[in-house]
N, C-alpha and C positions, 0 to 999 in steps of 0.2 A: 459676658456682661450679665449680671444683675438681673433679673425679671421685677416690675414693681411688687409684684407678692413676695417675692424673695427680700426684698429691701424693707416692707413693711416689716416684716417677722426677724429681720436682723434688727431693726431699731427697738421691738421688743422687748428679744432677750436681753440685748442692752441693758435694757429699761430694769430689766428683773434680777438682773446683776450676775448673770450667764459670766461663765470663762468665755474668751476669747475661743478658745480651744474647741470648749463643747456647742456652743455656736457655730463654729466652720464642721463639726460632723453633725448635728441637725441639718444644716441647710447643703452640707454636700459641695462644701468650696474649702478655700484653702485659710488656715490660720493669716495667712496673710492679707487677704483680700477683709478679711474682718479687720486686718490692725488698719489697712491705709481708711474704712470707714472711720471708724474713730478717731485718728489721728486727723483726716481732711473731710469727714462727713460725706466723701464718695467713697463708693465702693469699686471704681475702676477706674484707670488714669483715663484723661479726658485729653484729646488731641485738638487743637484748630488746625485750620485748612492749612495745608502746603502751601508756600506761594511759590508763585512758579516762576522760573528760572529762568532770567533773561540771556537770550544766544546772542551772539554777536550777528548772525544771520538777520535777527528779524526788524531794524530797519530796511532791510534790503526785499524782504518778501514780497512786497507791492510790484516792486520792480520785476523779479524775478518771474511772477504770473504773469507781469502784459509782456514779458521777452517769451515766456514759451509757450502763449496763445496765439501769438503771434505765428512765429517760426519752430513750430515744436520739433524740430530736425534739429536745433543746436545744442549741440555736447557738452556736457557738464565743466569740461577743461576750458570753453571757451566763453563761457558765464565766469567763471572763477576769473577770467583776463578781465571783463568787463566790469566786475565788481572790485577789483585788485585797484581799477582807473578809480573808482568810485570812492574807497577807502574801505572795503574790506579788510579784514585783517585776520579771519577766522580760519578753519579748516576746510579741505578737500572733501572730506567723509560727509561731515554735519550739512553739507552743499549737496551731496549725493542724495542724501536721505531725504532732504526736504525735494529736490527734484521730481521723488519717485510718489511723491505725493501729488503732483502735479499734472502730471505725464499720462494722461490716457491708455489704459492698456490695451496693447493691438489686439484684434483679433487671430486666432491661430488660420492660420492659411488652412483652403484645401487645395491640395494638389488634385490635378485631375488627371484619375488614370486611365493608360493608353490602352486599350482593346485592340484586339489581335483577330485576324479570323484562324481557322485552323490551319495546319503548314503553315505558319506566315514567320515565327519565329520560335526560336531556343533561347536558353540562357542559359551560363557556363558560368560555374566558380568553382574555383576547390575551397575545402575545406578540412579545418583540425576538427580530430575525435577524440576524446580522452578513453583508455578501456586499461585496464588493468594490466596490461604488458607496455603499456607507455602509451605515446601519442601518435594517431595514424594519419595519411594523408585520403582525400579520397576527392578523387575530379566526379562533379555534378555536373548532371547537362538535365533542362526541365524545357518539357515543350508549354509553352507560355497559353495556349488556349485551351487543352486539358489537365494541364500540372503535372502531366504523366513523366516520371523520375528514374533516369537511370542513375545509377551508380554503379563505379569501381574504387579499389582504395589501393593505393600505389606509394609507394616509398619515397619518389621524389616528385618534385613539382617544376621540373622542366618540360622543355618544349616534345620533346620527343616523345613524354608521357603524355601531355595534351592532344596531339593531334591524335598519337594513337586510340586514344580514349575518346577523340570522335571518333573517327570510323567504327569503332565497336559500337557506339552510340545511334551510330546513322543505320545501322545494319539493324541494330535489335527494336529502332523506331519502323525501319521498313521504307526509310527516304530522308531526303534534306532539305530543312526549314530556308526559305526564304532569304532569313536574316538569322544571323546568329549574335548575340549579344552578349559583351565581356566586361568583365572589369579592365580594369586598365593596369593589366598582369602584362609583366616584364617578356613573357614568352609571347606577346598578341603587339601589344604595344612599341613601338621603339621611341617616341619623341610623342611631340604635339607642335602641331601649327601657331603663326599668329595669332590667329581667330580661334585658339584651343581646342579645336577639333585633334583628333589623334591620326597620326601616322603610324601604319601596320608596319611590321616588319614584314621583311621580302619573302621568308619561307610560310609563316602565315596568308600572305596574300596568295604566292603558287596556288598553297593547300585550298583556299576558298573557292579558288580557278575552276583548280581541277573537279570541285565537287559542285561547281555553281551556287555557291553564297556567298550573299552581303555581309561583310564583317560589320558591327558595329559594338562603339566601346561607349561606358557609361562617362560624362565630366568628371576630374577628378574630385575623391573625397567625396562624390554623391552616391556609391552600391548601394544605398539602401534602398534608392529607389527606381530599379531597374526595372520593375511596372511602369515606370512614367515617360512618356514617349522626348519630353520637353529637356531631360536631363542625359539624354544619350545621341551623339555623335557617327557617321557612317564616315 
């Protein structure tokens, strides 16, 4: 747009009977913006305001804020029912959007985590390696109150690797934790109870016997938080 010193000095050379031409390279704009001057006495198109776009939503808005101040636990599919009675006729999406406008943002939880004294526990996973001859396995066991980490890497990830890779573990710690803590690995695990608690298999339990630990497994779909005392099962 135009600066008024600019628009002054185009009215000018106008005035003084300038080309079109040599006016837009005096003032450093386009031949064009000199023709729509002359032609409409602006120098750039003029917009008025947008008006704004009525949704089929917003009779229903009023309503929609005293339902989820109300009861802010109800789910968008079941506002849509409520409004479908009412005479909605709009979309699912356009419904979503305006909810999230509404809707309070939770705070992110803190998890609170479990503290251990020393001996008291381990944690067991394997895990993939990527190295340039392929992908490797390798059974971790970490004692949870120094971090202190053993590792081996092994080819398969059955039971018979596992336990052996405790005892090498228990040996090179110099004793056995407490509590030993798993994911809920097909060689530790066999099932899970009503109440979701995990059921050991019978060669894992022997093994815990024989060396006195408490097995415990994390809820399913939770490992990432094997720190947290609240998400793991004995």
């Amino acid at each position: 747009m135009l600066s008024k010193e600019e628009l002054i000095l185009l009215h000018h050379y106008l005035k003084e009977g300038l080309t079109k031409t040599t006016i837009a390279t005096r003032l450093g704009i386009s031949r064009r913006t000199v023709h729509r001057y002359v032609t409409t006495g602006k120098a750039e198109p003029q917009y008025g305001p947008r008006q704004s776009k009525v949704s089929k939503l917003d009779p229903y808005q009023k309503y929609l804020r005293g339902r989820v101040l109300a009861y802010p636990e109800l789910s968008g599919a079941r506002l849509l029912q409520e409004l479908r009675a009412l005479g909605y006729t709009g979309g699912y999406t356009i419904l979503k959007d305006y909810l999230r406008t509404l809707r309070p943002k939770l705070p992110i939880p803190i998890e609170q985590r479990f503290e251990v004294e020393p001996g008291h526990q381990a944690q067991v996973d394997f895990a993939t390696f990527k190295t340039p001859f392929g992908t490797v396995l390798a059974l971790l066991v970490v004692l949870s109150w120094p971090r202190t980490l053993w590792v081996r890497f092994a080819f398969h990830q059955d039971q018979l690797t596992l336990l052996n890779g405790l005892h090498q573990a228990f040996t090179y710690f110099g004793g056995v934790p407490h509590t030993m803590l798993f994911d809920r690995m097909r060689t530790v695990v066999a099932g899970s109870a009503e109440d979701g608690r995990a059921v050991f298999n019978e060669e894992l339990l022997r093994f815990a016997a024989h060396y006195s630990f408490q097995p415990v497994a994390c809820r399913p779909y939770r490992a990432k938080t094997k720190a947290y005392a609240s998400d793991c099962t004995s």
